[in-house]
N, C-alpha and C positions, 0 to 999 in steps of 0.2 A: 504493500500500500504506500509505504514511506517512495519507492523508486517510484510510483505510478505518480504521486502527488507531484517530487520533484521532476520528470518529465513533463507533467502539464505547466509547472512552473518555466520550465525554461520555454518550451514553444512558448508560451504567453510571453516572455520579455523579447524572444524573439520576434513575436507578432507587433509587439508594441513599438520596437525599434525602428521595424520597417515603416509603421504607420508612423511615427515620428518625423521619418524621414522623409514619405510624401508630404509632411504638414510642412515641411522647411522647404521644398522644393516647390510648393505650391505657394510659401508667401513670398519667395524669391520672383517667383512669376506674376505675382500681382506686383510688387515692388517694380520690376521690369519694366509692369505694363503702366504704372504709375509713371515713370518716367517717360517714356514716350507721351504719352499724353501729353507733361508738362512741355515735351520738345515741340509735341502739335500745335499747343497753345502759343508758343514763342511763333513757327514757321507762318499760324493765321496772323500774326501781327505784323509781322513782315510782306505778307501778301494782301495785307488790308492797308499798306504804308505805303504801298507802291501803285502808281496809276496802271503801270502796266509790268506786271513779277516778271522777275525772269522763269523760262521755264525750269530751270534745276529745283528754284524751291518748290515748286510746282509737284514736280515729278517726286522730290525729296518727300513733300506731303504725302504725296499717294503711297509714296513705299511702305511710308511710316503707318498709316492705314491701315495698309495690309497687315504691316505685323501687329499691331495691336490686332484685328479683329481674331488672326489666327490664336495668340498668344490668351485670347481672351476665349476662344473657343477652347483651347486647350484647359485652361484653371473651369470651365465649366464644366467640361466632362468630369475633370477631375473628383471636382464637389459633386457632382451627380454619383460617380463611383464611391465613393466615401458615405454619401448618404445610403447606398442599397446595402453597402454592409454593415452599416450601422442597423442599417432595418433586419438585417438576418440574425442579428445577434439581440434584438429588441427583448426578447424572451429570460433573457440572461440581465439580471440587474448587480451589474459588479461596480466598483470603481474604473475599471479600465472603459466601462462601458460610458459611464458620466464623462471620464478626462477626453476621450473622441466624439463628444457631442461636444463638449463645449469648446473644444480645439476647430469642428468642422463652422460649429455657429460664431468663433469668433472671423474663421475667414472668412465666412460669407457676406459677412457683415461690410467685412474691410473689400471685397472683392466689389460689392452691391454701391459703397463708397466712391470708389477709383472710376467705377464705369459709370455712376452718375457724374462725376464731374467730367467725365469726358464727354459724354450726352450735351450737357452744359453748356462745356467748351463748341460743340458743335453747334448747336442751337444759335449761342453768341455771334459764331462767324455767320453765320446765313444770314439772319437780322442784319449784322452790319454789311456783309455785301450787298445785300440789301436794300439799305441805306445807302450806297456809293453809286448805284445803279440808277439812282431815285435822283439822287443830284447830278449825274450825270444830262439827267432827260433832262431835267430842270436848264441845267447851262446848255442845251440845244434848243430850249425854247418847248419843249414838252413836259407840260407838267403834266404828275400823275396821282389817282390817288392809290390809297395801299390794295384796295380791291382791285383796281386795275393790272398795276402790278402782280399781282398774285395770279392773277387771269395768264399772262403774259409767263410768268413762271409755268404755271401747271400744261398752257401749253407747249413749253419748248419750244417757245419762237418767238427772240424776243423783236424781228425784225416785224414786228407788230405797232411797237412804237419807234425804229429807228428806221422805217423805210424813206422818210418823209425828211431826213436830215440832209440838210445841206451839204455841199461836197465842199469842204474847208478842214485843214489842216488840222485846227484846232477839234473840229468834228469828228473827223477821224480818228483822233486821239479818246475820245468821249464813245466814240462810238467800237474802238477796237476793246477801250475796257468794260462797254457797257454788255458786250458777247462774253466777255473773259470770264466777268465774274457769273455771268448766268450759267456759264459752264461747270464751274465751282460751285454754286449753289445747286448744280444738278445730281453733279457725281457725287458730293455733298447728302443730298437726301438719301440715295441708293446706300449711303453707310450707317443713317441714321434708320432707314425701312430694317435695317439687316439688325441693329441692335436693339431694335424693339422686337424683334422675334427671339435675341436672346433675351431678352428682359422678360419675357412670357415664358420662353421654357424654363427660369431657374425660380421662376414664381412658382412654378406647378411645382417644379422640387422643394423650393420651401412651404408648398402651402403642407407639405406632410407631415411639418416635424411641430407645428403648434396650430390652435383653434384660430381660425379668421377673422370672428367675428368683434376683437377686438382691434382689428383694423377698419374697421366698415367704416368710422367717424373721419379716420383721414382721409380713406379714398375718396369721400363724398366730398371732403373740401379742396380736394387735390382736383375733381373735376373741376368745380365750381372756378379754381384759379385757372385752371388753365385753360376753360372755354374763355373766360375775359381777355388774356393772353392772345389769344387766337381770333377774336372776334372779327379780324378782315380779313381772314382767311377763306379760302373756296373750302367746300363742305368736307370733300375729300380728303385734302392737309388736315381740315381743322379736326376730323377722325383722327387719324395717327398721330399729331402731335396729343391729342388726349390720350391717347393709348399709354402713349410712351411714359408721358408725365402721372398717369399712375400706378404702369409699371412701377417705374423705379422709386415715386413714393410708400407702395406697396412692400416692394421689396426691403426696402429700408426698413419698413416699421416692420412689417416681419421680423427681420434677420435683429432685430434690435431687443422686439418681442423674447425671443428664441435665447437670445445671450441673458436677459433677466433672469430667464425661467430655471435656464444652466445655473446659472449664478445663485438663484433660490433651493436647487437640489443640494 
């Protein structure tokens, strides 16, 4: 009995180690993805400073894109994998069993964080290109309002309002950024469509680990803000950007929910 006990001992610290060691590798990868973001952050400010970017930052943005969405797909599977084993051992109430809930709930927590502020971060640049597009028309003598604009965005064509521009120098200038950044607010949205599909499957993974119904109060006012937000929007945006903004409100009070609960075991 004594050898059977100390064998279940050691696999158990050997199980533990290795799950230790996903929990280190997996905030290493949020950490990672934390910094690209903040790198995202710096390359919109540079391309929102310039009438007409060069294409390297351009390009440099999209790379950097790319790796966070993969990097961030990656730390999602992860916590999804974490989560189903945690559900196979649900039966079993140990300490080892508590110390990888509340290891899994603090990074989700921290993960549900880093990708809201990149959401943010994105949100910010569209608004303000936005905005550059908006005074752009203006210094050609087109003035617009935000619904027209938004018109003009959702159909992919901004030569809606720039057909009509005069052929001068300084127009062309107005008018090469006013295509530029509609291009950037396009490829733009195609990243934010994609991270509100993750914001919905890691909802479904945490809506398993606490009751929901103490989120209901946020979600409700999370709509409430971000329909006013959106209020010049076409109906279609003004959907997904509600989506997104209660995903990730959602998410948050959850994963936050879920660390108290740990923390009260």
């Amino acid at each position: 009995d004594d050898e059977e006990e100390l064998e279940i001992a050691v696999d158990n610290t050997a199980f533990m180690d290795e799950f230790f060691s996903e929990i280190e590798e997996t905030r290493q990868n949020i950490d990672k993805i934390s910094e690209n973001v903040e790198e995202a952050k710096k390359l919109y400010s540079i391309i929102l400073s310039a009438p007409i970017p060069e294409q390297k930052t351009k390009d440099d943005l999209e790379q950097l894109t790319a790796e966070i969405k993969k990097m961030a797909n990656s730390v999602r599977n992860k916590l999804k994998s974490m989560e189903r084993n945690i559900e196979q051992d649900e039966a079993r109430s140990s300490a080892d069993l508590r110390i990888r809930k509340s290891q899994h709930s603090v990074l989700s927590r921290k993960f549900v964080d880093v990708m809201t502020k990149y959401n943010e971060a994105q949100v910010d640049f569209r608004e303000r290109s936005k905005g550059r597009i908006q005074r752009q028309l203006e210094i050609t003598g087109k003035n617009t309002t935000d619904e027209e604009l938004e018109e003009m965005l959702e159909s992919g064509n901004p030569s809606i309002f720039t057909s009509g521009i005069m052929d001068s120098q300084i127009s062309k200038q107005a008018l090469s950024e006013i295509e530029g950044r509609h291009k950037d607010i396009v490829r733009l949205e195609s990243s934010i469509k994609e991270l509100h599909d993750m914001f919905v499957d890691i909802a479904m993974l945490v809506e398993n680990q606490n009751n929901m119904d103490q989120s209901v109060g946020f979600v409700e006012r999370a709509v409430a803000d971000t329909k006013k937000a959106v209020k010049y929007q076409s109906e279609a945006r003004r959907k997904l950007l509600i989506l997104v903004a209660v995903a990730v409100l959602l998410l948050g009070t959850v994963a936050l929910i879920i660390g108290l609960s740990v923390g009260l075991n």
